[in-house]
C-alpha positions as CSV (number, residue, x, y, z in Angstrom):
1,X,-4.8,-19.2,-24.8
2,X,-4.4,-15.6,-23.6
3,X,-8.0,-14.8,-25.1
4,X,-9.5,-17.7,-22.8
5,X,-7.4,-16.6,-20.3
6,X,-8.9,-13.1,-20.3
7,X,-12.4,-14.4,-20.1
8,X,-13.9,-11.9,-22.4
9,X,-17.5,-13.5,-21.8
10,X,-17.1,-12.0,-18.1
11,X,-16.2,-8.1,-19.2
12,X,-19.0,-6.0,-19.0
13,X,-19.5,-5.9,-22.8
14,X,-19.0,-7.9,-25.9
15,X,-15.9,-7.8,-28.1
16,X,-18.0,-6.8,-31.1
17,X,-18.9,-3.4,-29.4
18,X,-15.3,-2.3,-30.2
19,X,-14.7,-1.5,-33.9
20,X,-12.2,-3.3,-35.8
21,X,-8.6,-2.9,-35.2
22,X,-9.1,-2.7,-30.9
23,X,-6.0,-4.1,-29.5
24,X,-5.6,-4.7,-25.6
25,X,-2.6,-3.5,-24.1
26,X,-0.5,-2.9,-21.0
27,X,-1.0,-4.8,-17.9
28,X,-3.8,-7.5,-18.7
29,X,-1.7,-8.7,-21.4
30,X,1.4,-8.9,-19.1
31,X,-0.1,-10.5,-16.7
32,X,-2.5,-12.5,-18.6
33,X,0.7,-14.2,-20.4
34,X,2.0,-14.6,-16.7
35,X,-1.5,-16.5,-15.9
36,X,-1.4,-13.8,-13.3
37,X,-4.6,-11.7,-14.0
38,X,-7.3,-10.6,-11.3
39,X,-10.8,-11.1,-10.8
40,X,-11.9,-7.7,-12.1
41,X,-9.0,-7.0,-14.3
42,X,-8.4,-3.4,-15.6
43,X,-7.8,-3.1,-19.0
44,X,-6.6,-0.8,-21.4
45,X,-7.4,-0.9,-24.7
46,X,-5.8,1.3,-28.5
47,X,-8.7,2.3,-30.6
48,X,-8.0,2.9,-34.1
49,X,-10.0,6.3,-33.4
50,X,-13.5,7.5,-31.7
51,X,-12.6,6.5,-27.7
52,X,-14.8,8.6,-25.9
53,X,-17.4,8.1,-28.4
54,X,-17.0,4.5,-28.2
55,X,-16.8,4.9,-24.2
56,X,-20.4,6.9,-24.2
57,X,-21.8,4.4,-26.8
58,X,-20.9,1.5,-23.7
59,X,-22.9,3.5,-21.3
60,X,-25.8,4.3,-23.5
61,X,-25.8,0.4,-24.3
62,X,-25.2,-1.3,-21.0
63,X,-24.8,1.2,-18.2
64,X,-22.2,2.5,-16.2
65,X,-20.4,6.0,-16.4
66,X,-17.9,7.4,-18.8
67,X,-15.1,9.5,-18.1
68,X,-13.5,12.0,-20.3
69,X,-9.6,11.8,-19.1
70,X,-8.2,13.3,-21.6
71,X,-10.5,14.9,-24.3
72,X,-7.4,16.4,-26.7
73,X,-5.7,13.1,-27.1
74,X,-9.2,10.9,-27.2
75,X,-8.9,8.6,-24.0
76,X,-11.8,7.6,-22.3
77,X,-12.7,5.7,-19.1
78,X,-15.7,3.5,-19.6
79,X,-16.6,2.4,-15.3
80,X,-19.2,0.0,-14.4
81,X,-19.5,-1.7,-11.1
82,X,-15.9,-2.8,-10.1
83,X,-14.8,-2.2,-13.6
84,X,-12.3,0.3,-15.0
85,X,-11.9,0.0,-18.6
86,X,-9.5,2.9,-20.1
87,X,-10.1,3.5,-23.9
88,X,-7.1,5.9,-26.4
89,X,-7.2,6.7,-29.6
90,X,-4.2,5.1,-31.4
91,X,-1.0,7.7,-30.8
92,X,0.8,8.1,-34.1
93,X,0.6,6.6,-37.6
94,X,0.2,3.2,-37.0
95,X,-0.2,0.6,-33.6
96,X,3.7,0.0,-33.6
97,X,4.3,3.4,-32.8
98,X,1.9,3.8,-30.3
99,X,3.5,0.6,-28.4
100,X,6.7,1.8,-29.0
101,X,5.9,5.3,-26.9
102,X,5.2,2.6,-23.7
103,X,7.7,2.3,-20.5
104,X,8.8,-0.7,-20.9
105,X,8.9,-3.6,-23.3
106,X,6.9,-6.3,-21.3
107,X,4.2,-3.5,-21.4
108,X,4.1,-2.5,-25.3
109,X,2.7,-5.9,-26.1
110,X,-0.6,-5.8,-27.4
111,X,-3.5,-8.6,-28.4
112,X,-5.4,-8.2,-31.2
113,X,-9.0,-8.7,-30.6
114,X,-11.0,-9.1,-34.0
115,X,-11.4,-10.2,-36.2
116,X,-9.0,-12.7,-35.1
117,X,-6.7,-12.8,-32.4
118,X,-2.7,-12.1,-32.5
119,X,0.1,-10.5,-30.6
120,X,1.6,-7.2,-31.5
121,X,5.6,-7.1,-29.9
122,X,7.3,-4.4,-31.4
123,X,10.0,-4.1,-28.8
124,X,10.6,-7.9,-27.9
125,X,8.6,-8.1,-24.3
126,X,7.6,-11.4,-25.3
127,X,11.4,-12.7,-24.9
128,X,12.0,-10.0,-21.8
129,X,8.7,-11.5,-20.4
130,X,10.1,-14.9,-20.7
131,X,13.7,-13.7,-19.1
132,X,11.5,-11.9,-16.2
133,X,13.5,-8.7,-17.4
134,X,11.9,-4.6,-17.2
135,X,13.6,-3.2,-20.5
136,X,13.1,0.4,-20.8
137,X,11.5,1.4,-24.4
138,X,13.5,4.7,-24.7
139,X,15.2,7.1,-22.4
140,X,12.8,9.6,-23.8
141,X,9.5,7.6,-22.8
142,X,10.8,7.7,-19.1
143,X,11.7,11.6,-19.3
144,X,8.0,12.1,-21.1
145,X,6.6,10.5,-18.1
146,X,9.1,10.5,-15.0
147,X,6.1,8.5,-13.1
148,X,7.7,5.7,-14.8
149,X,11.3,5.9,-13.0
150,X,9.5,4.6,-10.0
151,X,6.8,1.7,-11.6
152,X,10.2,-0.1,-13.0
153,X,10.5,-0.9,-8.8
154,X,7.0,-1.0,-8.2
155,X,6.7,-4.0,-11.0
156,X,9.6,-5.8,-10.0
157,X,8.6,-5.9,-6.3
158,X,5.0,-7.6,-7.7
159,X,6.5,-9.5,-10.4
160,X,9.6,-10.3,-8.7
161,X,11.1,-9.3,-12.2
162,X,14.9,-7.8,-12.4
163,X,15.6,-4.6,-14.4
164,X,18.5,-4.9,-17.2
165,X,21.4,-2.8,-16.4
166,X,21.2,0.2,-19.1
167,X,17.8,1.2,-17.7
168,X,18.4,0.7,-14.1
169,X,21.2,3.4,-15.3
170,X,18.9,5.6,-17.4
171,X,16.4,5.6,-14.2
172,X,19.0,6.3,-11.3
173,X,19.8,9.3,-14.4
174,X,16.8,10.9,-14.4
175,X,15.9,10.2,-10.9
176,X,15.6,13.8,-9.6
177,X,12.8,13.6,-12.0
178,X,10.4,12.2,-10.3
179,X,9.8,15.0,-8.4
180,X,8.1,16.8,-10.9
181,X,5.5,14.5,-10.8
182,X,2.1,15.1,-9.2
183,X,2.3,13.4,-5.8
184,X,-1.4,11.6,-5.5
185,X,0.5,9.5,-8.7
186,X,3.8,9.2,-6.6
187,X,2.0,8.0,-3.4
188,X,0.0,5.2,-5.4
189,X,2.7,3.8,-6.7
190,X,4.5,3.7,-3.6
191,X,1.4,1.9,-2.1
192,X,1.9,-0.5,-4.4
193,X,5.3,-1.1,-4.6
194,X,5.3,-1.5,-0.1
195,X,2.3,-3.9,-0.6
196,X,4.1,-6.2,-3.3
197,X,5.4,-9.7,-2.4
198,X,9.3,-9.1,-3.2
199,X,9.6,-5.3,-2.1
200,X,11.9,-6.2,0.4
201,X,14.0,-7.6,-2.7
202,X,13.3,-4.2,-4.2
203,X,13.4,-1.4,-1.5
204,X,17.7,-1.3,-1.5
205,X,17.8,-0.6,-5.3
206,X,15.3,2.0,-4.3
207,X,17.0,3.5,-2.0
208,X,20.6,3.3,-3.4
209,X,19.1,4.8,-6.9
210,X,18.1,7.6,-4.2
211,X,14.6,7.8,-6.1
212,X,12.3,9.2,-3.0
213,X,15.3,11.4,-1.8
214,X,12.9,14.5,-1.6
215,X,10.5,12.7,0.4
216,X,13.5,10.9,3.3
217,X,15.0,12.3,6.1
218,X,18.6,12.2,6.0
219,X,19.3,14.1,8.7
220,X,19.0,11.3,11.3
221,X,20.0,7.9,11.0
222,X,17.6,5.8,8.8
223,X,15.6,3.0,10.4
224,X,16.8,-0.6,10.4
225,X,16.0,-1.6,7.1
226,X,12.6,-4.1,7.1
227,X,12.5,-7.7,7.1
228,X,12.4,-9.7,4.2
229,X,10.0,-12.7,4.7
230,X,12.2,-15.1,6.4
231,X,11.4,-15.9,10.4
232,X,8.6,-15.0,9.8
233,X,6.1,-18.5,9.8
234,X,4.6,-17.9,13.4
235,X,2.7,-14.5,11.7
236,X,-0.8,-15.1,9.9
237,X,-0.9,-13.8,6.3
238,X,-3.6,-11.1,7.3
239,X,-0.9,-10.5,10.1
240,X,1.5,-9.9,7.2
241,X,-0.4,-7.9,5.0
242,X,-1.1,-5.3,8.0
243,X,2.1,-5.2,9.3
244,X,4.4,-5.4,6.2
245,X,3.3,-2.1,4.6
246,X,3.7,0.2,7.0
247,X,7.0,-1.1,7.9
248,X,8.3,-1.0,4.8
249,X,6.8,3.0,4.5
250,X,8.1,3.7,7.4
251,X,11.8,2.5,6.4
252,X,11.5,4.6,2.9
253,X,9.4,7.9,3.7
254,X,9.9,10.4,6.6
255,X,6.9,11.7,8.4
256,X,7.0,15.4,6.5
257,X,7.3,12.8,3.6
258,X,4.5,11.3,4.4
259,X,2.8,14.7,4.8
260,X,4.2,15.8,1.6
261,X,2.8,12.4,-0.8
262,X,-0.9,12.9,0.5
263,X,-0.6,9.9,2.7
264,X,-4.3,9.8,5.1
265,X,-3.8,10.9,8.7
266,X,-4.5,7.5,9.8
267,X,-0.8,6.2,8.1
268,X,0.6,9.5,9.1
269,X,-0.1,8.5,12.6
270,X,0.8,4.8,12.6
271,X,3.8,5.6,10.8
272,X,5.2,8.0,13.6
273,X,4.1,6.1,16.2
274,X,5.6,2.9,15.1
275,X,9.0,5.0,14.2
276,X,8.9,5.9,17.9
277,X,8.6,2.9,19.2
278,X,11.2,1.3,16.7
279,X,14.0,4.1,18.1
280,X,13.1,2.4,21.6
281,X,13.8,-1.0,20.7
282,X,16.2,-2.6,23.1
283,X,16.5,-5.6,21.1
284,X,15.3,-7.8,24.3
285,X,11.7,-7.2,23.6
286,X,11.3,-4.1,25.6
287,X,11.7,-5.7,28.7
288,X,14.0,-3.1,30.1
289,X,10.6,-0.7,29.8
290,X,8.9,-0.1,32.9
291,X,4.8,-0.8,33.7
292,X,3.7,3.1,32.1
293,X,6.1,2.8,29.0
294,X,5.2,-0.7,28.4
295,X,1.6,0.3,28.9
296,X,2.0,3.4,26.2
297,X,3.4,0.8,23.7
298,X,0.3,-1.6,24.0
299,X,-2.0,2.0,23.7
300,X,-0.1,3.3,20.6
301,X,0.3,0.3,18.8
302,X,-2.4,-2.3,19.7
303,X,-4.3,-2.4,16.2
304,X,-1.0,-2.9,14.0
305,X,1.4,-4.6,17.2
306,X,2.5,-7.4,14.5
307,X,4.4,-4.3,12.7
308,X,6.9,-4.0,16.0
309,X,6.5,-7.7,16.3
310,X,8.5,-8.1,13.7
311,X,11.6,-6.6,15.0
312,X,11.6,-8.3,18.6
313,X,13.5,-11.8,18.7
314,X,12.5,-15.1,17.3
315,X,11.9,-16.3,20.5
316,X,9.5,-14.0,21.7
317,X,7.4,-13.1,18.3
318,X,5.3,-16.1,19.4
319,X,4.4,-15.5,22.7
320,X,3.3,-11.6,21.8
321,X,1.5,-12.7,18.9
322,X,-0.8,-15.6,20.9
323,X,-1.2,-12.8,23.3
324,X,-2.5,-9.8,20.9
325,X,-4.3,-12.4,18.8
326,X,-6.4,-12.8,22.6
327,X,-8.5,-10.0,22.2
328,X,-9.2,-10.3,26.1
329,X,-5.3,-9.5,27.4
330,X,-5.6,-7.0,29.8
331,X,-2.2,-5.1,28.3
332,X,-2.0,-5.8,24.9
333,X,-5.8,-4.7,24.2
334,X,-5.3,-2.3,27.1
335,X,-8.8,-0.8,28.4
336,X,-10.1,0.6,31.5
337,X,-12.6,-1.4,33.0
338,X,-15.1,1.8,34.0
339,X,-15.9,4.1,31.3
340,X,-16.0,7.8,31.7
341,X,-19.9,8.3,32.0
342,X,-19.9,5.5,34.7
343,X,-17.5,6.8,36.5
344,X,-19.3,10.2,37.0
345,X,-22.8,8.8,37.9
346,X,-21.1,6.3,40.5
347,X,-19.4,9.0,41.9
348,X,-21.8,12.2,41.3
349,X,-18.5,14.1,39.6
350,X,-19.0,16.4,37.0
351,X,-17.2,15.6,33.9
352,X,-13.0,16.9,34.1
353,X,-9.5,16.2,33.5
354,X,-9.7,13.8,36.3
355,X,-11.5,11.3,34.2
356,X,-8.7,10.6,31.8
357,X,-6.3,9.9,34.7
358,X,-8.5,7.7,36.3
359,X,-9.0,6.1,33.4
360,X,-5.5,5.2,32.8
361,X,-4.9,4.3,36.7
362,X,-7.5,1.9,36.0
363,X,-6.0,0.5,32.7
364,X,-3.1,0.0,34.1
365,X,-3.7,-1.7,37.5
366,X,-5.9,-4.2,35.0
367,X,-3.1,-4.1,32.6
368,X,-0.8,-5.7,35.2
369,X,-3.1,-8.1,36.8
370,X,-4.0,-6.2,39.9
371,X,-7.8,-5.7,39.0
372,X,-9.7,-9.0,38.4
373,X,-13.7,-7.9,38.6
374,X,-15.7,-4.5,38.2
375,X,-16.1,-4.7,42.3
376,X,-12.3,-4.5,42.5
377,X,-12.4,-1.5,40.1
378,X,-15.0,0.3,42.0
379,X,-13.4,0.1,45.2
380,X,-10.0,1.9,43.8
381,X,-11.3,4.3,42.0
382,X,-13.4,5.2,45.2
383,X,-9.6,5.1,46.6
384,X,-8.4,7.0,43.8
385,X,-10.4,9.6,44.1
386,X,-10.1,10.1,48.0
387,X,-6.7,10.2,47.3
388,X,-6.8,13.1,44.3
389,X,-9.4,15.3,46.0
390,X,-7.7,18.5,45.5
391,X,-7.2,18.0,42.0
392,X,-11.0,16.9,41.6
393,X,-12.1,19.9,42.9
């Protein structure tokens, strides 16, 4: 079942190209058994020996590239197309106690490929599978690799799994662990983890097991904690997906955090900006703000507005989201109606500061309803700029 599952006949080789004794391991056999697997799947398989000379000998055969990741312990990473396949050398003297080195025990079970298909479970995942449980292997295998303190959260907030109670322990133990780890790794599983169904569920056994500490600002008071999907139905599950995230980073990581993890400029931003904004929050939906603060909100937020959506009352989430979902409201898609390069050939002004701060008169005065045509916004910027002389010249 978990074979046809799999859909070997789609993977960008044939079984027989493996030698004998290839067992797959890890995630596609979790989530395989779960009936929870991906279109493009990446899978990880044990070689009795020979991985990067099996992983060349796919390349030479089909195409692709092959990636030496590890050339002392014999792992290999054979890429075609949208494909990663990871290929390792069995670690110690048999299969049992390479499985047995694994994080946790609904990862350590393996499938058997040829000649005939069987499961491996040294360490009883199929049972922990069944009970939705993460069961650490052994406290050693989560001080070999601390990396795997923080995937127990990051699986249970995509498998909505729970974790027993001796290794939630031995991970709040070795917490201050994780900071040894190289942050690209750290920031990937935090994408992860923010981007998973239940992380909501998830993100106050993170923070109370203090496991991104080095990477939160405790000097201020913390963000209201995000919402959990409930009152929620009036947001769109693209809305969702692009608002969810960065709330949830910006809840768990400070800025310098943010800095410090490798996140891109562009989340960096958001995630300030959004912070900002959240601080301002008047819990009546900002309508205490006057016309150039509630313009500023509209300008810093308007590509991810459902993220501060989600904080205003029930009542109002509607109304702002039919209105940003209207990509032709003057404020919530603010936008002067004259661009810079028209305004200086109208006018015969050379290019200056004044430009921006007609701009923004502009945006505003359409903002607010008080421009309806481009005639309208000629005749006040000719105003506008009789009115500012001195600081045109």
């Amino acid at each position: 079942m978990l074979l046809q599952r799999l859909k070997p006949e789609a993977w960008p080789f044939a079984l027989e190209d493996l030698p004998e004794g290839t067992v797959l391991v890890g995630g596609a056999v979790r989530d395989g058994l779960l009936n929870k697997q991906g279109l493009d799947p990446d899978l990880d398989f044990v070689l009795p020996n020979h991985a990067i000379e099996t992983c060349k000998s796919l390349v030479q055969k089909y195409g692709g590239r092959a990636i030496e990741l590890d050339s002392k312990r014999d792992i290999g990473r054979y890429v075609f197309k949208n494909w990663k396949i990871d290929l390792a050398s069995q670690v110690g003297q048999n299969l049992e106690e390479d499985l047995l080195r694994r994080d946790f025990s609904v990862n350590a079970i393996a499938l058997n490929l040829l000649p005939t298909p069987f499961l491996i479970d040294p360490s009883g995942g199929l049972k922990d599978l069944d009970e939705k449980k993460l069961v650490a292997i052994a406290e050693g295998n989560l001080i070999e690799d601390p990396l795997r303190i923080l995937r127990a959260l990051r699986l249970m907030s995509e498998l909505n799994f729970e974790v027993d109670s001796q290794t939630e322990f031995l991970i709040g133990k070795h917490a201050e662990l994780l900071e040894t780890v190289a942050s690209e790794r750290i920031k990937m599983e935090i994408e992860r983890l923010t981007n998973g169904y239940w992380a909501d569920d998830v993100i106050p056994l993170l923070i109370q097991l203090k496991l991104l500490e080095p990477w939160r600002d405790n000097s201020n008071s913390q963000e209201p904690a995000p919402l959990s999907l409930k009152n929620v139905s009036s947001f769109t599950p693209n809305e969702l997906k692009l608002s969810f995230p960065l709330v949830r980073l910006t809840h768990l990581l400070s800025d310098r955090g943010l800095v410090n993890l490798g996140f891109s400029r562009k989340i960096i931003r958001n995630s300030n900006l959004l912070r900002i904004w959240q601080q301002r929050n008047d819990g009546l939906a900002f309508e205490n703000l006057n016309e150039l603060d509630r313009l500023q909100l509209h300008l810093d937020l308007e590509t991810f507005l459902p993220a501060i959506i989600l904080s205003i009352p029930n009542k109002d989430k509607k109304v702002w989201l039919n209105r940003w979902r209207d990509p032709l409201d003057p404020l919530f898609h603010p936008a002067s109606p004259l661009d810079g390069n028209t305004l200086k050939q109208t006018f015969q002004i050379a290019e200056g500061p004044w430009i921006g701060e007609l701009m923004f008169f502009l945006c505003k005065e359409r903002a607010f309803g008080r421009l309806h045509n481009s005639y309208e916004a000629f005749e006040l910027a000719r105003y506008w700029l009789e009115h500012n002389q001195p600081f045109c010249d």
